[in-house]
N, C-alpha and C positions, 0 to 999 in steps of 0.2 A: 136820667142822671139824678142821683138822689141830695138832695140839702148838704150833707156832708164831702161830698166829692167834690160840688158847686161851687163850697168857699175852701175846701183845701186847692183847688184851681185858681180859685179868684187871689189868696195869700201870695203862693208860689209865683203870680206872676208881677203880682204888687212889690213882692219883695226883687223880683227881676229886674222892672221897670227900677224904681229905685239905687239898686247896683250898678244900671248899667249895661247887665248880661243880656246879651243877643245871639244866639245860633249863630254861624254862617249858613247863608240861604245853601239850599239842596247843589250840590256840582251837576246838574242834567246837563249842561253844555259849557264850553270855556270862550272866554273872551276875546279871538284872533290878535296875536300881534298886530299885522297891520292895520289893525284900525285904531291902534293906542293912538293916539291925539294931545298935543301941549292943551293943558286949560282942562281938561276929563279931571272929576272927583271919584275916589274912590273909598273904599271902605277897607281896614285889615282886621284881623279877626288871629285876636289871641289873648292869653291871661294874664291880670297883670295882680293878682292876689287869687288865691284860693287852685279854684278850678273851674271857675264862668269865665266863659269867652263874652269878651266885650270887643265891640268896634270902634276902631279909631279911623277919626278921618285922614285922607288924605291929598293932594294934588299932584296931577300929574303933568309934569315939564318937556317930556319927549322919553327918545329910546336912543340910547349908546351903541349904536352896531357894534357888531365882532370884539365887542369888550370884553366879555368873560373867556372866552375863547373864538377861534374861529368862524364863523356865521353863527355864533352865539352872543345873544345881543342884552343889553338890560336895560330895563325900562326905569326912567329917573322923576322919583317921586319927592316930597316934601311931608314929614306927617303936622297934620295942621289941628290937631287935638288938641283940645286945654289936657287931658292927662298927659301929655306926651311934652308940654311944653320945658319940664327941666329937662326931658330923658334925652328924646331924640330916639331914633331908634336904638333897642339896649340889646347887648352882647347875652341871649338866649331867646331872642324873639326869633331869631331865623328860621323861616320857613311860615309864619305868620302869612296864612290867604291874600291875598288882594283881592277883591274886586272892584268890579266898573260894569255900570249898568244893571247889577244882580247876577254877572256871570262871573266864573272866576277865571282871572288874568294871570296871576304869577304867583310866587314868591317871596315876603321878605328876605335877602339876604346879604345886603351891604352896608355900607355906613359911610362918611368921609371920617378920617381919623384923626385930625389935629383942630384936638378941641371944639369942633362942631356944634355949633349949641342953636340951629334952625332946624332941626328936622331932616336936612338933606337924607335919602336913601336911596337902595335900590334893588331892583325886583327881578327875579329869575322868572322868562317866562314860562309859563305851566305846559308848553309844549316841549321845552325842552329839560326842564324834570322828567314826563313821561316818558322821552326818548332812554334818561338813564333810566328807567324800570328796563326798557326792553332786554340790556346783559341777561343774559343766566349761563346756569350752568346744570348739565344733565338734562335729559330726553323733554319734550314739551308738554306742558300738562293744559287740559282742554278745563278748566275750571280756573276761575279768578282772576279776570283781564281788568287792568288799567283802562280805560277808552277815553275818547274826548269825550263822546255824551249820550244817552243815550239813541236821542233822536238829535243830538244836532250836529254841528259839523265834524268832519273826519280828519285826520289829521293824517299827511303823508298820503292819503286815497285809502288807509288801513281804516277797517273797521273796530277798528280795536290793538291796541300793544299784549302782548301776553306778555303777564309778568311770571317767575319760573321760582319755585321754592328753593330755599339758601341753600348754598355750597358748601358739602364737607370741607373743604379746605380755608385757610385761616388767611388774614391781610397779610398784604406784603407791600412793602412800599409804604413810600412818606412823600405828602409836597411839601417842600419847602418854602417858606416866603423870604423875601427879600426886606430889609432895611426900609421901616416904617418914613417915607417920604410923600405922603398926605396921598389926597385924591381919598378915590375910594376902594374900599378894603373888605373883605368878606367879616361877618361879624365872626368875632370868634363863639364856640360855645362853650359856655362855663360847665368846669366840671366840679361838680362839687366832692369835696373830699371829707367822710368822716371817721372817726375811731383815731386819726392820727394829730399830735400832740403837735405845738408850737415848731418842734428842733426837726422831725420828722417830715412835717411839712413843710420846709423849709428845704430838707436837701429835697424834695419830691419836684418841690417848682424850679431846685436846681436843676436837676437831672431833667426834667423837661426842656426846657432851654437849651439845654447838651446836647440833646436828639431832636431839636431842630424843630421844636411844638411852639416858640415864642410864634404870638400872634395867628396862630389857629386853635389850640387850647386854653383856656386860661382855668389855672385852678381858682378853686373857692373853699377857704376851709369852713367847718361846718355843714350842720346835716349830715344825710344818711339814709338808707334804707329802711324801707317801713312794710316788708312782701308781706307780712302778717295784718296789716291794714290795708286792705284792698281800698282804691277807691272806685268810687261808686258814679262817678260825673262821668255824662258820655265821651268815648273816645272816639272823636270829631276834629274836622279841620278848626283848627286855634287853639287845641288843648295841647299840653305837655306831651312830648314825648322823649324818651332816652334811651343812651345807646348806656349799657351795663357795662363796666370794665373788672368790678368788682364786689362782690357784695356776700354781707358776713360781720364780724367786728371790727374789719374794716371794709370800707364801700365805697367807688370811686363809679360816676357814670357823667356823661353829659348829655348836656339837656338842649334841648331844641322844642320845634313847632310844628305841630302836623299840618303838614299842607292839604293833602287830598285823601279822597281813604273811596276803597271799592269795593263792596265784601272786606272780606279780610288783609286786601291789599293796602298799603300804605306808601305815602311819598313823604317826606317831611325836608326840612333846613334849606333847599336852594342852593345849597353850597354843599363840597364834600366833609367828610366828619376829619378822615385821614388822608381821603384818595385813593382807596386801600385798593377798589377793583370790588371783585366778589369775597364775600364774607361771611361770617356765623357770628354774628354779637347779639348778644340778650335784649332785647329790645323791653320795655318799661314804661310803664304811666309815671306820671309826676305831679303832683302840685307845686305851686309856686307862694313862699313863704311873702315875697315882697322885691318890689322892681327897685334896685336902689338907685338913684339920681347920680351923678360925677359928670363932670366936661371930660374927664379922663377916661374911665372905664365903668359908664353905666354898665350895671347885670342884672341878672336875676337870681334868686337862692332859693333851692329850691328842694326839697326832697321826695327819692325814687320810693316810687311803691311798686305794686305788683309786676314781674316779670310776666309777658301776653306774650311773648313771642321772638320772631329773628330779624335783626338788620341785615339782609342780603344783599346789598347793592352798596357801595362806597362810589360814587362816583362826581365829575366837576358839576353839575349842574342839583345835585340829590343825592339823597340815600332813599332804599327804597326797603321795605320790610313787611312783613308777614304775620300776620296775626294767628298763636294758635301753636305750634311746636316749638320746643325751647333748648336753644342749639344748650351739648355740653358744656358745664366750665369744670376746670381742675380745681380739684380738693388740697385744701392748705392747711395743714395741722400743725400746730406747736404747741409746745409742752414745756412750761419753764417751770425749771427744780430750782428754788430759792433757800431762802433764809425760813420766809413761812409757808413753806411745803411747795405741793406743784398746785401751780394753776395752766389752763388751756384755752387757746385761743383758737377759732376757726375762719377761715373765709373761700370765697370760691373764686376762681380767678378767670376772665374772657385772655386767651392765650393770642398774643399780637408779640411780635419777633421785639420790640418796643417795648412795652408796656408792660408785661408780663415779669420779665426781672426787675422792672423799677418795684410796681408793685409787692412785687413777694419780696424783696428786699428791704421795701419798708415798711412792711408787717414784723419782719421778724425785727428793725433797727426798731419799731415803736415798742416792743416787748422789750427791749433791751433800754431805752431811756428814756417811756411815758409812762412807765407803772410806778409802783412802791417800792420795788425790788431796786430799783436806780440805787449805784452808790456813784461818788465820781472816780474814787478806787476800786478798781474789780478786778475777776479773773473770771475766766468763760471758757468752758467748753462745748463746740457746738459739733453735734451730729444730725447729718441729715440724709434722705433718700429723696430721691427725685426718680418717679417711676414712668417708663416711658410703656406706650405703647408698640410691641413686638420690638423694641431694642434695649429690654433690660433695664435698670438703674442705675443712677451716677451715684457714689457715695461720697458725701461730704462727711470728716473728721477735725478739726481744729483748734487750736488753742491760742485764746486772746488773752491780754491782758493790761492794763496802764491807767492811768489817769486823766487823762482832755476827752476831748470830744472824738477827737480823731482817730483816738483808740477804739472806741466803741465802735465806730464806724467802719474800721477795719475789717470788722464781720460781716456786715452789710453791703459793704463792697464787695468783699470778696464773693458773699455767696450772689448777686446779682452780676458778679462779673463772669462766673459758672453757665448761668443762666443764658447771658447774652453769648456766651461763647457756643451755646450748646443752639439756640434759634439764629444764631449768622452762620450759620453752614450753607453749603450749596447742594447737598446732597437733596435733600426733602425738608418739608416743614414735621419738624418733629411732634408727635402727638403727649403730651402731660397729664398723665390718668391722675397724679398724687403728688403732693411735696409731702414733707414727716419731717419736722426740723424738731430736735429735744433741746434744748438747754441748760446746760447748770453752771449757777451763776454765784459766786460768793462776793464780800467785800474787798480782796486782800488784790494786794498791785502783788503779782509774782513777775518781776522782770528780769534777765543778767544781761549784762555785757558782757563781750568775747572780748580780754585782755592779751595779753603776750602768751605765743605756742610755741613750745620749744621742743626739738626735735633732740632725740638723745644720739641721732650722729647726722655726719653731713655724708655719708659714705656708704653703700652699702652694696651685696651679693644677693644676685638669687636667691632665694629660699629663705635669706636671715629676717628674724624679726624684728619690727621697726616701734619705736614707742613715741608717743606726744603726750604732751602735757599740754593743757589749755586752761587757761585762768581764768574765772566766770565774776564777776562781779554784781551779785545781786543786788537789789533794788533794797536800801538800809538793811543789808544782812554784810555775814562775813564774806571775804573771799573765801573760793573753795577750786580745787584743781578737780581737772575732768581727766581719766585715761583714756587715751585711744591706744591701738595696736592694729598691724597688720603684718601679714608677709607676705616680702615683694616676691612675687610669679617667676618659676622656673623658666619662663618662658620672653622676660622681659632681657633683652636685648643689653647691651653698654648705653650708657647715653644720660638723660636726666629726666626725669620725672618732678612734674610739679602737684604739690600736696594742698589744698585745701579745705581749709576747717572755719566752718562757720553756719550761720543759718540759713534757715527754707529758701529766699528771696536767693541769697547767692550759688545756694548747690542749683536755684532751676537755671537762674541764668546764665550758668557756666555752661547746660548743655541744651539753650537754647529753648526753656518752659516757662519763659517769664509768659505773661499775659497781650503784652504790646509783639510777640516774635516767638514763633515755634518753631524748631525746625521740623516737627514732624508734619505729614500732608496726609492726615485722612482721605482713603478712598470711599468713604461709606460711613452713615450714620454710627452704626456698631464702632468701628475702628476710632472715629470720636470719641463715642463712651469710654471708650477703653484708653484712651489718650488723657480724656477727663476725670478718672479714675484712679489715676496715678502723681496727684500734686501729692507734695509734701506738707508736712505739719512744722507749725511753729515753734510746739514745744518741744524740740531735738536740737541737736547736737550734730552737724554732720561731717564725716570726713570723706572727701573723693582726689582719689590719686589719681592721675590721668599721664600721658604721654603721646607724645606727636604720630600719628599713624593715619594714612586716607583709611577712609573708609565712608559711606554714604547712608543717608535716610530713604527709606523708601514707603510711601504711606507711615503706618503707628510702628515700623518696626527697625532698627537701628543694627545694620550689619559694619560693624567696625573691623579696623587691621585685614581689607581685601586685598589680595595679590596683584600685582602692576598688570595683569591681565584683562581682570576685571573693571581695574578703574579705567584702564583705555577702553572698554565699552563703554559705559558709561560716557566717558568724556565725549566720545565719536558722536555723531549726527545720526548713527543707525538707530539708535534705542531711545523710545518715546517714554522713558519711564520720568516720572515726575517725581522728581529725586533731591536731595540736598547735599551736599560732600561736607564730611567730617574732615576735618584739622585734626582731632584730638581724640582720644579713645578712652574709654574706663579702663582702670588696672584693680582700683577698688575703689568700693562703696560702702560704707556706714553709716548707719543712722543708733546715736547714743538719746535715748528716751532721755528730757529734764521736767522737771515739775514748775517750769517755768517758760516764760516766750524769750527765748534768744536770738539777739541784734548781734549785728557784725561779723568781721570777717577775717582774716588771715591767709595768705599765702607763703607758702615757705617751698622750698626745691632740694630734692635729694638726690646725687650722682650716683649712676648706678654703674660699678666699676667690672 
């Protein structure tokens, strides 16, 4: 070894020593549960600045049987570091090694939660990590096993766990937790959130909360994605790792701690991410900007770098992933036409029945009120494609417009409310090749109200034609009247018909397309599409005549005015059709185009003699 190798060795380790930074010794064998012991010191192994794993001590107080789950036990530690002494264990260290002896024993992955300021923790044992690698999914592959060690003990009498490459299909399922009443609690992992603005992230940690992520997610705003800076620090039990939700100009991942690594195999967190089962998530390097202190909610912040690979396993005790193929995400385009021209945004999105509408929908709400383009009076029209794999594309059309906040977000809802309607189906997990969302955005509040509609009679025959007038009242403009016209159906009966005129919200929920109650019952992906492709726009006008007639839904297609024949089938116990019965039937339908978002509603009734 030559002089210059000698003291660039001698530097690097000096500078080591100094830091802190310690490997975790080699995994050749694991630590047996039974022999954890009250009074055992041990060492954990993760980063608490950069990308050096350093060791924190620790002590060990006994083992919690069937705590985590059934014959799933956890081993109850103290960390006894002077680094550690404001933190306590922090909300991204999970999956953080243990060892005892120089062999590895578990997992970081708990914490007590009210206020805690001694270190208490607790540790998933590494045998029941490696149990979740065993899930897969598709045929066995003879290459890349998990094991206890190589030559030392066996776990279960197996020679080894085979762990199996991710599964085409995507998470389903969420655990919920229950109402923060101390003890101990899995840490959560911080997800860090960048590209999105103060008001965006905001409703983001709303809509978490909603879907039931309080106290297993926690977001973080700040940071971001960095795939164009690789890092370069080994990826080893104690380094960052993360699961990608999103990434682009905006970038959502969480972050955790590699536990064990075998080849290319990976165990990390000790705890589940979602609980999802089998899965395809982008798995990620990370550094760690800085561990921040709180009695409340120590973390870590931290930004993702290069994408290596797949999260394959969601499960109670780990996640388990793969280094090396990098599952698909969907492409996320938008286009906003402004005042100073179009500008374009991109991101790419891990598709979870969850997460995937929050996301896309708060890319496009941060286009809409974290740029320059923001006014707090506006008008919006948004069009979008959502392209699916072998079932076509949903097209979105819409027109916003107002001034609060709640206006803005009208979009935003709406198009993540598309979104979730289209991933809660029970047909299949649908696949997302592409979103395309355009925008064009001006300053101007275009609003009306629907005033007084006046029918130009209360009386009418067959075939005659029927006139309204409807009074709009724009947002500081003049009144101005709207014409409708129809003629009543040769075929409409004596009786009375009732007329409605007003906007989107009212004509769906007269027959039953509000968002909370459909009557219609897709049999099939497609039949959804095609269900979802047919909302109405804001900026119209609409008029629907209806009258009292049975008639039923059947899946996406609406047989109205059926003969007492048919409805006694229907009604009877023979026919398993999954059906809805009609009260009310179309006589007509209109839609009058405005250059404005129309609120409210009118009903009015006209005797048909």
């Amino acid at each position: 070894m030559n002089r210059k190798m000698t003291l660039a060795l001698v530097i690097v380790g000096l500078a080591a020593a100094l830091s802190g930074a310690e490997p975790a010794p080699p995994q050749d064998t694991i630590f047996p549960l039974s022999r954890v012991q009250p009074g055992m010191r041990g060492k954990v192994y993760t980063v608490m600045q950069g990308s050096e794993v350093v060791p924190l001590e620790a002590e060990i107080y006994g083992v919690l049987h069937s705590f985590i789950g059934p014959k799933k036990d956890l081993i109850v530690g103290k960390l006894v570091d002077e680094r550690t002494k404001l933190t306590g264990a922090v909300h991204g260290m999970s999956g953080s090694p243990l060892y005892i002896e120089g062999k590895v024993a578990g997992a970081l992955s708990y914490r007590l939660t009210q206020f805690e300021k001694e270190g208490w923790c607790g540790f998933t044992p590494i045998a029941d990590m490696i149990e979740a690698g065993e899930f897969s999914h598709g045929p066995a592959q003879k290459t890349g096993r998990l094991q206890s060690g190589v030559s030392g003990p066996r776990i279960g009498g197996a020679t080894g766990v085979a762990l199996l490459p991710a599964a085409t299909g995507f998470a389903a399922g969420l655990s919920f937790l229950p109402a923060d009443t101390g003890g101990f609690r899995p840490l959560a992992v911080p997800v860090t959130v960048g590209g999105l603005g103060p008001r965006m992230f905001e409703w983001l940690r709303s809509e978490f909360a909603t879907r039931g992520f309080d106290g297993r997610l926690l977001p973080v705003a700040g940071g971001g994605g960095q795939e164009d800076k690789p890092l370069n620090a080994p990826f080893e039990p104690g380094a960052p790792v993360a699961g990608v939700m999103a990434a682009g100009d905006v970038h959502m991942a969480g972050t955790g701690t590699l536990t064990w690594r075998r080849g290319n195999r990976v165990l990390a967190f000790g705890h589940p991410f979602f609980q999802s089962g089998t899965l395809a998530m982008p798995m990620a390097r990370a550094e760690i900007i800085a561990t921040i202190s709180s009695y409340l909610m120590p973390h870590k912040i931290s930004n993702t770098r290069q994408i290596v690979g797949t999260i394959y396993q969601d499960r109670l005790t780990a996640i388990a992933g793969e280094i090396g193929a990098v599952p698909p995400m969907s492409d996320l385009g938008i286009r906003l036409h402004g005042p100073r021209g179009e500008r374009k945004f991109q991101s790419r999105l891990y598709q979870h029945e969850d997460l995937t509408p929050m996301i896309a929908a708060a890319c496009v709400g941060q286009v809409l009120t974290e740029t320059m383009e923001y006014s707090r009076e506006f008008s919006l029209t948004l069009r979008g494609d959502i392209q699916l794999k072998k079932h076509g594309a949903i097209r979105i059309q819409n027109f916003y417009s107002g001034s609060d906040t709640s206006d803005h977000l009208a979009a935003v809802n709406d198009f993540a409310r598309v979104l979730s309607e289209l991933f809660d189906n029970r047909f299949e997990q649908p696949q997302i090749e592409r979103m395309a969302v355009d925008l064009d955005l001006d300053e101007q509040r275009r609003t009306s109200q629907l005033g007084d509609v006046f029918l130009d009679r209360d009386k009418a025959k067959p075939g005659e034609r029927v006139t309204l007038r409807a009074v709009l009242k724009p947002w500081r403009g003049e009144r101005r009247v709207a014409t409708l016209e129809f003629t009543v159906p040769e075929n409409v009966r004596s009786g009375e018909l009732d007329i409605l005129v007003g906007d989107a919200g009212a004509a769906d929920a007269l027959d039953g397309k509000s968002s909370h109650f459909r009557l219609e019952h897709p049999q099939n992906l497609d039949q959804l599409v095609h269900v979802l492709n047919q909302r109405r726009a804001h900026n119209a006008l609409y008029l629907r005549v209806t009258r009292k007639a049975d008639g039923i839904v059947v899946a996406d297609q609406r047989m109205p005015a059926l003969p007492p024949s048919a409805m006694q089938l229907y009604d009877s116990s023979r026919t398993m059709l999954e059906a809805t019965r009609l009260e009310r039937v179309d006589v007509v339908e209109q839609r009058l185009p405005q250059d404005c978002v129309v609120r409210g509603s009118q009903t009015l009734k006209l005797k048909i003699e």
